[in-house]
N, CA, C and O atoms as a GROMACS GRO file, in nm:
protein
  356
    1UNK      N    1  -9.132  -2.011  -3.542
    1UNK     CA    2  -9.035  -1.993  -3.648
    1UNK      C    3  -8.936  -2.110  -3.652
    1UNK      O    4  -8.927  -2.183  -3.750
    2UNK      N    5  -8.881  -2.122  -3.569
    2UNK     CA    6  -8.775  -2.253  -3.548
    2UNK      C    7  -8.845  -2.362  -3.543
    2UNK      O    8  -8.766  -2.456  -3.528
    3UNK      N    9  -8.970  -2.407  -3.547
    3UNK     CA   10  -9.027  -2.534  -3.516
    3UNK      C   11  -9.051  -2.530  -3.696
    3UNK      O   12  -9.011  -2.637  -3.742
    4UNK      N   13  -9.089  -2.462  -3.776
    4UNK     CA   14  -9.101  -2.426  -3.898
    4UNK      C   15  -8.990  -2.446  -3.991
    4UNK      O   16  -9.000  -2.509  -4.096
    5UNK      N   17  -8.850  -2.370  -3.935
    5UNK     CA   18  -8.798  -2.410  -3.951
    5UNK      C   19  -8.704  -2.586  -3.989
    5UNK      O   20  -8.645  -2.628  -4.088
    6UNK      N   21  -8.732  -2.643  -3.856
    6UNK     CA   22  -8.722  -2.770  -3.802
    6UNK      C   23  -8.788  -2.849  -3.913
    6UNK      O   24  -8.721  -2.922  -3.987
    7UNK      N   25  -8.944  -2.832  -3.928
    7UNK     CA   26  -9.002  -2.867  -4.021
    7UNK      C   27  -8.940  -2.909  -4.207
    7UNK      O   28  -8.929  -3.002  -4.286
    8UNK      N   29  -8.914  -2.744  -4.191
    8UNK     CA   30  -8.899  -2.746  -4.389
    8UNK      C   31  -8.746  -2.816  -4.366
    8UNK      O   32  -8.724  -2.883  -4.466
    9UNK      N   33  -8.636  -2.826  -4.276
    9UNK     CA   34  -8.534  -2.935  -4.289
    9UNK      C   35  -8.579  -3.074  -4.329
    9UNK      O   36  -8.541  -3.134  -4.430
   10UNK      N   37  -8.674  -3.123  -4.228
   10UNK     CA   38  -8.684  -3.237  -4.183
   10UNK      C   39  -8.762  -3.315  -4.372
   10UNK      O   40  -8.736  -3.424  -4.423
   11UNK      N   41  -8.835  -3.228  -4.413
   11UNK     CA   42  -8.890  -3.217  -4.518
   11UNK      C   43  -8.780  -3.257  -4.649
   11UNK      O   44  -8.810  -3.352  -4.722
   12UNK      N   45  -8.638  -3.168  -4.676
   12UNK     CA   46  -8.558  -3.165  -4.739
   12UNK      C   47  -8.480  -3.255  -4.724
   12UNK      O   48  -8.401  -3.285  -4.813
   13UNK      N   49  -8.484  -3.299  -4.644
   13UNK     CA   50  -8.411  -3.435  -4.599
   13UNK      C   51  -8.436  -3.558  -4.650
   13UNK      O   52  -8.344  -3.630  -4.690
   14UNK      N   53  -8.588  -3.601  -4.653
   14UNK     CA   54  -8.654  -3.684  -4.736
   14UNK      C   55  -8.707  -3.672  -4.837
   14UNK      O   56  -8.799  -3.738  -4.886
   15UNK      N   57  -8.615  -3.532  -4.899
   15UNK     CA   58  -8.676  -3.551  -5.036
   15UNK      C   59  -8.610  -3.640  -5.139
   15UNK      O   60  -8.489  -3.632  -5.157
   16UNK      N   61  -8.696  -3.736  -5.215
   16UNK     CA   62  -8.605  -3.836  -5.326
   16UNK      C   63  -8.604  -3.771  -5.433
   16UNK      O   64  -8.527  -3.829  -5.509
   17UNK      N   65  -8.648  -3.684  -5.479
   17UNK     CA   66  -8.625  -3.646  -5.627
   17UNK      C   67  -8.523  -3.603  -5.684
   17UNK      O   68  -8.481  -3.495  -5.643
   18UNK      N   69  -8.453  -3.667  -5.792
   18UNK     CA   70  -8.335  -3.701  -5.791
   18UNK      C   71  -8.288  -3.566  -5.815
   18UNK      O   72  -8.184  -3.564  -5.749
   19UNK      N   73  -8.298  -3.479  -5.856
   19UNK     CA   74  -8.207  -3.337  -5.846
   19UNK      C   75  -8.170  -3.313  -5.672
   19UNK      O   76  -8.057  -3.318  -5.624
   20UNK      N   77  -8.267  -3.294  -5.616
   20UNK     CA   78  -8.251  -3.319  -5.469
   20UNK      C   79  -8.127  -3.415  -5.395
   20UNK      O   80  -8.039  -3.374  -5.319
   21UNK      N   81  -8.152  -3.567  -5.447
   21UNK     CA   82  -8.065  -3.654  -5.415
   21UNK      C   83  -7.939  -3.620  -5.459
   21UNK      O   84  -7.840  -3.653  -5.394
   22UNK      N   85  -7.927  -3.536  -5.597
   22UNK     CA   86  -7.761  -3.526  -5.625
   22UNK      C   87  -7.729  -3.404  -5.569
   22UNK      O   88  -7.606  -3.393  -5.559
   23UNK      N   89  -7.783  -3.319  -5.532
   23UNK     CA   90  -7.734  -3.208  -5.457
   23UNK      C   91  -7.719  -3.258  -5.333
   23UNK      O   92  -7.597  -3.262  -5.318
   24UNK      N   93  -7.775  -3.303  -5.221
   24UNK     CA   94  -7.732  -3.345  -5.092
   24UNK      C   95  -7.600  -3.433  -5.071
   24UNK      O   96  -7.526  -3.450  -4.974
   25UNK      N   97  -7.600  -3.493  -5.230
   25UNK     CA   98  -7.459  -3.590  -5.196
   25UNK      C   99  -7.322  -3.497  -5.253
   25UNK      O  100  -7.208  -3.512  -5.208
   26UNK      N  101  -7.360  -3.397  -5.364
   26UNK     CA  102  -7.266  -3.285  -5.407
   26UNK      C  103  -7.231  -3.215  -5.284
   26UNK      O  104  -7.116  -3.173  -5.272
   27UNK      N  105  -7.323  -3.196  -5.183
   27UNK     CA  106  -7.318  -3.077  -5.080
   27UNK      C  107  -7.196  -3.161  -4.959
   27UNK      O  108  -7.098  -3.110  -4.905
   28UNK      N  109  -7.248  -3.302  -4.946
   28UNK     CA  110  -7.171  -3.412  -4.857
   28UNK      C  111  -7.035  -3.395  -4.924
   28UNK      O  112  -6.965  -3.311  -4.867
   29UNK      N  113  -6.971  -3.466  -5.051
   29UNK     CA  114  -6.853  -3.431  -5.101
   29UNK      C  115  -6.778  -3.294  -5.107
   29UNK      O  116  -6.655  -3.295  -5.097
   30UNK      N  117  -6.855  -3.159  -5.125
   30UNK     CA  118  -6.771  -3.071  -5.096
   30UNK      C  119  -6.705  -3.052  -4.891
   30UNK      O  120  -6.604  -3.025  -4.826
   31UNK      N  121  -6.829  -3.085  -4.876
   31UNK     CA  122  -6.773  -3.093  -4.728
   31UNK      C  123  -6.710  -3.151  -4.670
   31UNK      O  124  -6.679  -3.116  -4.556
   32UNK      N  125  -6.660  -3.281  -4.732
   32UNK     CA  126  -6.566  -3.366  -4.671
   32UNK      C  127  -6.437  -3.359  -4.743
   32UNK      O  128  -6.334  -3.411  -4.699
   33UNK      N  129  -6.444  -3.298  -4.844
   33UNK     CA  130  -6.318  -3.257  -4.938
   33UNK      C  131  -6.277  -3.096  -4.856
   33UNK      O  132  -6.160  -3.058  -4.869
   34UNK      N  133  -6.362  -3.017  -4.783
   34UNK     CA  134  -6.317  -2.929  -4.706
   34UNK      C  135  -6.278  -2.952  -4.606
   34UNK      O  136  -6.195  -2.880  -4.553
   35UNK      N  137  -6.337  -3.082  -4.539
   35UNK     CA  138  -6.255  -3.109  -4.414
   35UNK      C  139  -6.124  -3.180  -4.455
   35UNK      O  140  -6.044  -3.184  -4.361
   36UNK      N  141  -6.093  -3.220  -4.533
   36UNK     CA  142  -5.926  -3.261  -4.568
   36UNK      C  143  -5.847  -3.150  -4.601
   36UNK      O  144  -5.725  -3.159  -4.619
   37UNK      N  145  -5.913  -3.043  -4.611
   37UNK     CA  146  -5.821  -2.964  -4.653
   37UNK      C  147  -5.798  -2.853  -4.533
   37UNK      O  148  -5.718  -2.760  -4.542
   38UNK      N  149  -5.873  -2.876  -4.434
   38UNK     CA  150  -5.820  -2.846  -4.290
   38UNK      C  151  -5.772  -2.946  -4.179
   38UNK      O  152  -5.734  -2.918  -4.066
   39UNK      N  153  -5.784  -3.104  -4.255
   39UNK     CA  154  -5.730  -3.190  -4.220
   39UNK      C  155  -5.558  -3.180  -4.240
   39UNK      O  156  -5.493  -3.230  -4.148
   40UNK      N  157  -5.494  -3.128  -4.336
   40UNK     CA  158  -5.400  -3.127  -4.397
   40UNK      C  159  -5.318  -3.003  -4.308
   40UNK      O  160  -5.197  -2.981  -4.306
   41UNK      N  161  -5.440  -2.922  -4.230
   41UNK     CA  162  -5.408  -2.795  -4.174
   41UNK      C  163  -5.345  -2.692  -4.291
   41UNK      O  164  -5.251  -2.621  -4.256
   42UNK      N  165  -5.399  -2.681  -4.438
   42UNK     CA  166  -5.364  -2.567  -4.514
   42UNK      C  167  -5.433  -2.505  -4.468
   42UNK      O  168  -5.356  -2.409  -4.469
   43UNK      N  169  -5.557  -2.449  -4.403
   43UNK     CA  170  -5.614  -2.331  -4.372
   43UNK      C  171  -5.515  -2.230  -4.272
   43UNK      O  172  -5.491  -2.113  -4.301
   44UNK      N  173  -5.469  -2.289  -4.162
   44UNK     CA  174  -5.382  -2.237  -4.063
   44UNK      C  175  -5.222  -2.186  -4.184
   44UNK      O  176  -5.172  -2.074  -4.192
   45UNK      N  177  -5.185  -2.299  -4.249
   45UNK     CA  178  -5.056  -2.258  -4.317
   45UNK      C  179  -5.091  -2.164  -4.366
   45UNK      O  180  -5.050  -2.076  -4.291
   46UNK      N  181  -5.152  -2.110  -4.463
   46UNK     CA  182  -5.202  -1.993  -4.532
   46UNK      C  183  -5.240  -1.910  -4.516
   46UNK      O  184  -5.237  -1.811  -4.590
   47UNK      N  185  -5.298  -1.925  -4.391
   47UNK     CA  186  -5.347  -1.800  -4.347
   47UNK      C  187  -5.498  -1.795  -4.378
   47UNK      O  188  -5.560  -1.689  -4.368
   48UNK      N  189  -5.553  -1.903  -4.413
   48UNK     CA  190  -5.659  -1.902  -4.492
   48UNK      C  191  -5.687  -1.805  -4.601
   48UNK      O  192  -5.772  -1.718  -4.617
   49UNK      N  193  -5.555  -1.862  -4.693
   49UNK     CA  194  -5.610  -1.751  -4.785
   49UNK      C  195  -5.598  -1.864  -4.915
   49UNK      O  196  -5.504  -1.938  -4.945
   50UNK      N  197  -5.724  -1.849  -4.976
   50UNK     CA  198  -5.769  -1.939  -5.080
   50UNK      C  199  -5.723  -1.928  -5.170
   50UNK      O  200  -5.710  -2.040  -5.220
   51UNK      N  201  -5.675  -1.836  -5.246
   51UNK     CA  202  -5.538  -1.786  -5.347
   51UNK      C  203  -5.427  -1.902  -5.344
   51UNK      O  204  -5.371  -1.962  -5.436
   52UNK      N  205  -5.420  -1.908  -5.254
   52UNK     CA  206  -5.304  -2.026  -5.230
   52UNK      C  207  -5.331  -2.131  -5.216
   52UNK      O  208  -5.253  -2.194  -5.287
   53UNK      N  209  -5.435  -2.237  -5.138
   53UNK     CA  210  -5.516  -2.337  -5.145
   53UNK      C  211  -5.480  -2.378  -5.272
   53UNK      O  212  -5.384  -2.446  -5.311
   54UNK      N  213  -5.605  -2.307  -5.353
   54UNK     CA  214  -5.652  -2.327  -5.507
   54UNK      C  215  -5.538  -2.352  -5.569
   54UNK      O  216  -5.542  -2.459  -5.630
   55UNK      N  217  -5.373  -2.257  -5.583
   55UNK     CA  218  -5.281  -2.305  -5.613
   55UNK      C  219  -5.184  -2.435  -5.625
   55UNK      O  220  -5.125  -2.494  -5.715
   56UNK      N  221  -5.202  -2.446  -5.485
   56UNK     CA  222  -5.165  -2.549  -5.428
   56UNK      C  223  -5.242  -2.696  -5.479
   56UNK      O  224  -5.180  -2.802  -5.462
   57UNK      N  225  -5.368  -2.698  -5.535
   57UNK     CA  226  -5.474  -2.805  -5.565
   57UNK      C  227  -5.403  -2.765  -5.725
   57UNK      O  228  -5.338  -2.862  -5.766
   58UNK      N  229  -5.402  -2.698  -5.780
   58UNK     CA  230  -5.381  -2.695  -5.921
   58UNK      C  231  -5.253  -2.742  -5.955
   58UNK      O  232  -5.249  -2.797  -6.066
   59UNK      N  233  -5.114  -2.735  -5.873
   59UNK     CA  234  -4.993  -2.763  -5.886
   59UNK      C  235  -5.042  -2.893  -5.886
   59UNK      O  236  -5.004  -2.971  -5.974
   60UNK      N  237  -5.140  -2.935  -5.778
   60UNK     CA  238  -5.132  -3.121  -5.754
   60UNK      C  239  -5.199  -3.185  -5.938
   60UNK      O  240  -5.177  -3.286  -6.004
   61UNK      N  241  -5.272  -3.080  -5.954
   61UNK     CA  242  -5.320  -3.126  -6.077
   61UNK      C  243  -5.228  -3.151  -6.216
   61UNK      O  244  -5.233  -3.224  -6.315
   62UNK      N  245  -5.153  -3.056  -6.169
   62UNK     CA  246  -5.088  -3.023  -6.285
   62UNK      C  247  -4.945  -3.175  -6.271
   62UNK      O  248  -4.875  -3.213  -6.364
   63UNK      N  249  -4.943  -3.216  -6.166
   63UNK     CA  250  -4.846  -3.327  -6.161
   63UNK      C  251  -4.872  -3.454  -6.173
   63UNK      O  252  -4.812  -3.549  -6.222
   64UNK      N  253  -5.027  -3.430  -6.092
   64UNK     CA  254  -5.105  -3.574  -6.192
   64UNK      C  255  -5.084  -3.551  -6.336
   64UNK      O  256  -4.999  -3.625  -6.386
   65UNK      N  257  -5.139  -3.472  -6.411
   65UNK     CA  258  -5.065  -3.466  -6.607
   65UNK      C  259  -4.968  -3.485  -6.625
   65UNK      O  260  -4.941  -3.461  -6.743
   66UNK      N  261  -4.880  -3.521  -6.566
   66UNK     CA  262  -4.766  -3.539  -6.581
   66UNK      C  263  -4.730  -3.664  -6.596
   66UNK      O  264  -4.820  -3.747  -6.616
   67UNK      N  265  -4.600  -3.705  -6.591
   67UNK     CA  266  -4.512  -3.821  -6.631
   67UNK      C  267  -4.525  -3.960  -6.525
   67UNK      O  268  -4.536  -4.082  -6.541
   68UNK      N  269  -4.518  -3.879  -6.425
   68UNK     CA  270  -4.505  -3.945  -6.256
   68UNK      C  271  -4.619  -3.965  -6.209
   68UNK      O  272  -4.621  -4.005  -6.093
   69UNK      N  273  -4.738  -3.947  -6.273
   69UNK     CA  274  -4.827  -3.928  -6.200
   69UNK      C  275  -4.841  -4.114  -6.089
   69UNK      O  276  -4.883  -4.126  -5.974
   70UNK      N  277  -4.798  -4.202  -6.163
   70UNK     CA  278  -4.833  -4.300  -6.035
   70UNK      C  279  -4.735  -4.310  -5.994
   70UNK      O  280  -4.725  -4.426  -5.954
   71UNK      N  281  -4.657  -4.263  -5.977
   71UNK     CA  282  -4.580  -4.257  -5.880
   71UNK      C  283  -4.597  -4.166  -5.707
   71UNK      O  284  -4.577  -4.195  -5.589
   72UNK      N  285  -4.657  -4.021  -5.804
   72UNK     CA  286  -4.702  -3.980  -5.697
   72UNK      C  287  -4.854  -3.947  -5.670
   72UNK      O  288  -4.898  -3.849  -5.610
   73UNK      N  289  -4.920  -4.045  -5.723
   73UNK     CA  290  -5.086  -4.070  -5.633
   73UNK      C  291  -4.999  -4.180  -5.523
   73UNK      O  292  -5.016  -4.165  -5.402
   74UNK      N  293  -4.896  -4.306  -5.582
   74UNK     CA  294  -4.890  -4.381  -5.495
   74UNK      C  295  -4.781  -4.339  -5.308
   74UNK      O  296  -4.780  -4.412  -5.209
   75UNK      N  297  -4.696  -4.183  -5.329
   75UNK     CA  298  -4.659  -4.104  -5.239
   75UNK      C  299  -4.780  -4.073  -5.189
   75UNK      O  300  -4.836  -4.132  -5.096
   76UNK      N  301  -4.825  -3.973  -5.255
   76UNK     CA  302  -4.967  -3.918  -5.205
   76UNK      C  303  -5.076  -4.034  -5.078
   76UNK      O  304  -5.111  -4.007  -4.963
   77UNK      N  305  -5.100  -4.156  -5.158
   77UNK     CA  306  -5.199  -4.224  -5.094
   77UNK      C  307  -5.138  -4.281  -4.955
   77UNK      O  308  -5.193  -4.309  -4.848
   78UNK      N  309  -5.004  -4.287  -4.998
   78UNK     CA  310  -4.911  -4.350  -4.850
   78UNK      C  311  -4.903  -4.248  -4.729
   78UNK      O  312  -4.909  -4.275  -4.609
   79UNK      N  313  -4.886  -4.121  -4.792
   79UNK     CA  314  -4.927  -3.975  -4.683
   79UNK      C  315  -5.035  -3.965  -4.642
   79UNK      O  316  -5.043  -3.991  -4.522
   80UNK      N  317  -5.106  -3.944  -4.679
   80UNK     CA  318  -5.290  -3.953  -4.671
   80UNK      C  319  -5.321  -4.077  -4.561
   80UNK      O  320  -5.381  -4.058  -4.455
   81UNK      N  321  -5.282  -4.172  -4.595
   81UNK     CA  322  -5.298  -4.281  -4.526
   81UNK      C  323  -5.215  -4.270  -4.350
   81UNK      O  324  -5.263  -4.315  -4.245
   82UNK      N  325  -5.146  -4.232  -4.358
   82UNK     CA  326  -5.055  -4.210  -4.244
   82UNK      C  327  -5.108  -4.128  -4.192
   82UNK      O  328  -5.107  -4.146  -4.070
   83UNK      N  329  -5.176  -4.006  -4.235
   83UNK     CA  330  -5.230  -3.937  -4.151
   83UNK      C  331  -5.346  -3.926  -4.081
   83UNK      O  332  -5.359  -3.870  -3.972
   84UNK      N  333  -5.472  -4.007  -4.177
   84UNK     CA  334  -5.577  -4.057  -4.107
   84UNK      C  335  -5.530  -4.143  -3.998
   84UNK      O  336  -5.589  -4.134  -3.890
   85UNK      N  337  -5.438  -4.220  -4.009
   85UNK     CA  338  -5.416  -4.292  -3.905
   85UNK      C  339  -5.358  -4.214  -3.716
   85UNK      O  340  -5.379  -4.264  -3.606
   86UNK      N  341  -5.296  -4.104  -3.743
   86UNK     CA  342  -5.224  -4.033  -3.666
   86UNK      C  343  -5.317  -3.910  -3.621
   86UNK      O  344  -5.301  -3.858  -3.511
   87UNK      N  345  -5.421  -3.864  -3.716
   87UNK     CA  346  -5.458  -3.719  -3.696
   87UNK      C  347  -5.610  -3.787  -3.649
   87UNK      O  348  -5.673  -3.868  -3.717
   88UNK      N  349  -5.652  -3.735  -3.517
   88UNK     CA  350  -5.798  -3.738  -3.500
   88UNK      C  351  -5.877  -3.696  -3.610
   88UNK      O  352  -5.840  -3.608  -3.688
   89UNK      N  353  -6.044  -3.792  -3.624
   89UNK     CA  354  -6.134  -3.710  -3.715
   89UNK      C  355  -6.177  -3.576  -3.700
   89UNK      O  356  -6.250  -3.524  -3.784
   0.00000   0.00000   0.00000
């Protein structure tokens, strides 16, 4: 079963057909957009409760539409930046 397993991975892995190819890289981006967002440690603040997350991502959205917005991607990118630098991967 697990060698079978092992198999039909190893299989999916090399598959090129491009529906394939954009789902493995869709699947890569949600996951690394989830690890920033326990990078940021909102899971612990919240309690992990996604109600609030999602909020919290929509307020950011809603300030990019806004007036300031380069002002604060250019806050934003200076935070972000500071913290990769400080916070283990």
């Amino acid at each position: 079963m697990q060698a079978s397993n092992r198999l039909q991975a190893k299989r999916a892995r090399h598959d090129t057909r491009e529906w394939q190819v954009k789902r493995r890289e869709r699947t890569r981006q949600l996951i690394e957009l989830g690890g920033l967002v326990a990078k940021a440690d909102l899971i612990e603040l919240t309690g992990d409760d996604r109600a609030v997350i999602l909020g919290l991502l929509v307020e950011a959205g809603a300030k990019l539409r806004g007036e300031g917005r380069e002002q604060q991607l250019l806050l934003w990118r200076r935070r972000g930046k500071r913290t990769f630098e400080v916070t283990p991967a």
